[in-house]
N, C-alpha and C positions, 0 to 999 in steps of 0.2 A: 467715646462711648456711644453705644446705638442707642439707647431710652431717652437717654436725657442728659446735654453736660456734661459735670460730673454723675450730674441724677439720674439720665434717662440710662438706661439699658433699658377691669372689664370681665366682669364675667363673660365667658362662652356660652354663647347660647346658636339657635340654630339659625342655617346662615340668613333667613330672611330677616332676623336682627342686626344682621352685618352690611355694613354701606358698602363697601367692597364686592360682594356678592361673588357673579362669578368672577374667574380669571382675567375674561376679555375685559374688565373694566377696574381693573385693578391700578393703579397711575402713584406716584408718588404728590404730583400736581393735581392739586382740587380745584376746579371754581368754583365760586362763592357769591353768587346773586342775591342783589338786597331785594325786598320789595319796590324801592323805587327804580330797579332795572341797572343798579350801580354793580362793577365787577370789581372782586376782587380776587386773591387768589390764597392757598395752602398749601405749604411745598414741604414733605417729610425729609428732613435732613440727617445726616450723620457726624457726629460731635467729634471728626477725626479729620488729622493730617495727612489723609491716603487718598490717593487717584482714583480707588474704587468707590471713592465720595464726591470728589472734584471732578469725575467722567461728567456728570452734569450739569455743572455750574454753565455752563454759554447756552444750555438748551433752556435754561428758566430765566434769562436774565431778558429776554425782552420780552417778559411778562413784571418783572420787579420794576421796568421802563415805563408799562404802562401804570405803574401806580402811584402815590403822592407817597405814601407812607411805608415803613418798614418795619413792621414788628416781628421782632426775635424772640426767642421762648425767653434772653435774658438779656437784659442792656447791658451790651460788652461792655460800654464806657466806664460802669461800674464798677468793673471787678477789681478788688482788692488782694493782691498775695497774700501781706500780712492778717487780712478779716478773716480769711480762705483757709489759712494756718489755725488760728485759732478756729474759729467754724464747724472744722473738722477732728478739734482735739477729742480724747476722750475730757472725763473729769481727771481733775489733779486726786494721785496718787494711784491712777488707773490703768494698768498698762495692759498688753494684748498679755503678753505671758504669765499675768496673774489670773484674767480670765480663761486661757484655754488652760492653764497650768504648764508646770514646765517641760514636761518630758510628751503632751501633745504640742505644747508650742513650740517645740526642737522637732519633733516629725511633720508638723503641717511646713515650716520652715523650709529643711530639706527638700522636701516634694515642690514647695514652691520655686525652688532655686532650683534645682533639675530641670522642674518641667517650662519654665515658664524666663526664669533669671531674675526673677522679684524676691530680694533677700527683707523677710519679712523684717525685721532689726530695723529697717527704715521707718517701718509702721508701727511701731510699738506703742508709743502715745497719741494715733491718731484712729480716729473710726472703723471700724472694719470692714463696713459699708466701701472704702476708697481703696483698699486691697481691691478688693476684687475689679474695680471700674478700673484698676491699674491695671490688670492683669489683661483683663479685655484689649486694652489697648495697646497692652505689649504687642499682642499678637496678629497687630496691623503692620502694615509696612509703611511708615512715616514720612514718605517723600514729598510732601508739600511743606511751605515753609507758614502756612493757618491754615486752622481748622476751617471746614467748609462753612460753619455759623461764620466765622470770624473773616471770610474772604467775602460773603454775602453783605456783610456789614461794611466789610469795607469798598465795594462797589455801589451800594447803596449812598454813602457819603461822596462819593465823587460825582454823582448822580444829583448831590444835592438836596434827597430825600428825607424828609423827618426819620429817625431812628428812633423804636421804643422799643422796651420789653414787656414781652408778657408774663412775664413773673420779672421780681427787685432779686439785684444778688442778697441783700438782705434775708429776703423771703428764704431762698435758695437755701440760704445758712442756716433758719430756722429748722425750714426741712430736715436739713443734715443730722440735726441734732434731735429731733424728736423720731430718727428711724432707730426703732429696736435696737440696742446693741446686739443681744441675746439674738433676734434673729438672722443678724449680719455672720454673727459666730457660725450659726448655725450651716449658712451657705458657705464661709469660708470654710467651715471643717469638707463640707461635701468636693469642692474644688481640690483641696490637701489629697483626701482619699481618691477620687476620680480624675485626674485631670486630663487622661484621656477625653472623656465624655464632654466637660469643660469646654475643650477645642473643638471638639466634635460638634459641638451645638453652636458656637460663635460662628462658624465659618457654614452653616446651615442661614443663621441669621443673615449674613453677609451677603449670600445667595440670593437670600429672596431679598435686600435691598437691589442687587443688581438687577432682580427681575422685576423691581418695581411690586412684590406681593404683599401688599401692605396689610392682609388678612391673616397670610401667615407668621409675616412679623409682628402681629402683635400679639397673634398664638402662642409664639415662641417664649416672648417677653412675660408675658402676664405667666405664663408656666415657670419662668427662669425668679421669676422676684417672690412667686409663693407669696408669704404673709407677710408682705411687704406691697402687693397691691395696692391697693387701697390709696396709700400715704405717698405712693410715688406711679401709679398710672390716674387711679377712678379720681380720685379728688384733683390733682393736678389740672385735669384735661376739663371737669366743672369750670373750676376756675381760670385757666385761660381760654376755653372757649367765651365767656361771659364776657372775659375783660376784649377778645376782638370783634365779639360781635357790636359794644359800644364804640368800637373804634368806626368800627365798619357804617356808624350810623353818618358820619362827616367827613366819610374817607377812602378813596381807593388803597386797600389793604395789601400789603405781600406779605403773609405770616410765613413765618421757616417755624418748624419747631421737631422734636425727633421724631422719625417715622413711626417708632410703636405707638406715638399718642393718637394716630390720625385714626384708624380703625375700631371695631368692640362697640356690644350695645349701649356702653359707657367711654367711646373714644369721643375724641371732638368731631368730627364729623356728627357724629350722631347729635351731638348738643347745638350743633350748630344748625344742622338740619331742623331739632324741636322748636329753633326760633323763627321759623317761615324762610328761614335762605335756602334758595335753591341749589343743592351741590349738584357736582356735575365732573368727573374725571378728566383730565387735561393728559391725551400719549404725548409722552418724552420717547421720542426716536434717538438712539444714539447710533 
């Protein structure tokens, strides 16, 4: 998934609210300057097993060389299947096709089997919110054997590097559980009826990862999550910005976290910037 995770896939305001600005400075690598002239750095990642993620894993990694530390948006070491499974449940006695009802949850079904091969019957007792980050992901092409967080971590550890996360899977689970059901329905029905549009906008997304437009990614995202911002871009990006700038106070930093979060008058750049760091775009030539 492009937001976050499982989580990722700001208000809009005009562009001189946007650290991105123009085009020419657009990068998916940030520097991050402390006031005591220490570097570190913020590389917008994509939570998928695809080459069109992994194109740049050897372009960032001797920037990840020069640092002591590796903070990831989630400490892999953590994650739990079985936390993951439950995390994700609805409540007991709640299933998707009591909420959509039966004869929408046999047409949104259909549609998703057609368009996509995600037989909804899988997700029945689980959030609806992960339908859809399933769906997304169907429609990558899977040829790496980790995801691009999970190959960063694990070069990180060979390297010797402290490994942390910027959010606990714990957290992550909390998240899961306090997004709207109602509005997760809401977007799943829209996916059921359009899924044209659906693909049409993920692979727009995909786009401007490859071009590095981290302006328009996160245009796209904050438009794709609707009322579900808030709880999974604006708040999130507070609080891991926070949690690496005190990283940053003892520490040369390599944050990965998903690229939607790094842009917006409310992305982390911007909060990182409110804290006297000097940002600074890093080109990736591929």
């Amino acid at each position: 998934m492009i937001t976050t995770n499982w989580l990722d896939l700001t208000n809009f305001s005009s562009s001189k609210d946007l650290i991105s600005g123009s085009t020419g400075r657009n990068s998916l690598l940030w520097s991050l300057e402390s006031a005591s002239g220490r570097k570190s750095f913020l590389f917008g990642t994509m939570h998928v097993r695809s080459s069109v993620a992994h194109q740049f894993l050897d372009r960032i990694l001797p920037y990840l060389e020069k640092c002591d530390l590796l903070a990831a948006e989630m400490g892999l070491d953590e994650y739990e299947p079985e936390a993951m499974i439950r995390g994700s449940s609805l409540p007991e006695r709640v299933t998707l096709d009591l909420i959509l009802g039966d004869k929408s949850y046999q047409k949104i079904r259909k549609s998703l089997l057609r368009s996509f091969g995600i037989d909804l019957a899988l997700f029945r007792t689980r959030h609806p919110f992960l339908v859809s980050a399933s769906i997304s992901e169907s429609l990558l092409v899977n040829d790496q054997l980790e995801s691009l967080d999970q190959e960063i971590w694990n070069r990180a550890r060979s390297l010797n590097k402290t490994c942390v996360g910027l959010e606990s899977f714990v957290r992550q689970m909390e998240i899961m559980q306090e997004i709207s059901v109602e509005e997760a329905v809401r977007q799943l029905r829209q996916i059921g009826r359009n899924p044209k549009s659906f693909r049409r906008n993920l692979r727009k997304m995909i786009n401007f990862y490859v071009d590095q437009d981290v302006r328009n990614l996160y245009k796209s995202s904050r438009k794709q999550l609707e009322g579900l911002r808030k709880k999974m871009l604006f708040d999130r990006n507070r609080d891991m910005s926070g949690r690496l700038v005190n990283l940053m106070k003892e520490n040369a930093v390599f944050a990965a976290v998903g690229a939607a979060h790094l842009d917006g008058a409310k992305g982390m750049l911007r909060f990182i910037k409110n804290e006297g760091v000097k940002v600074k775009p890093v080109k990736i030539l591929l």
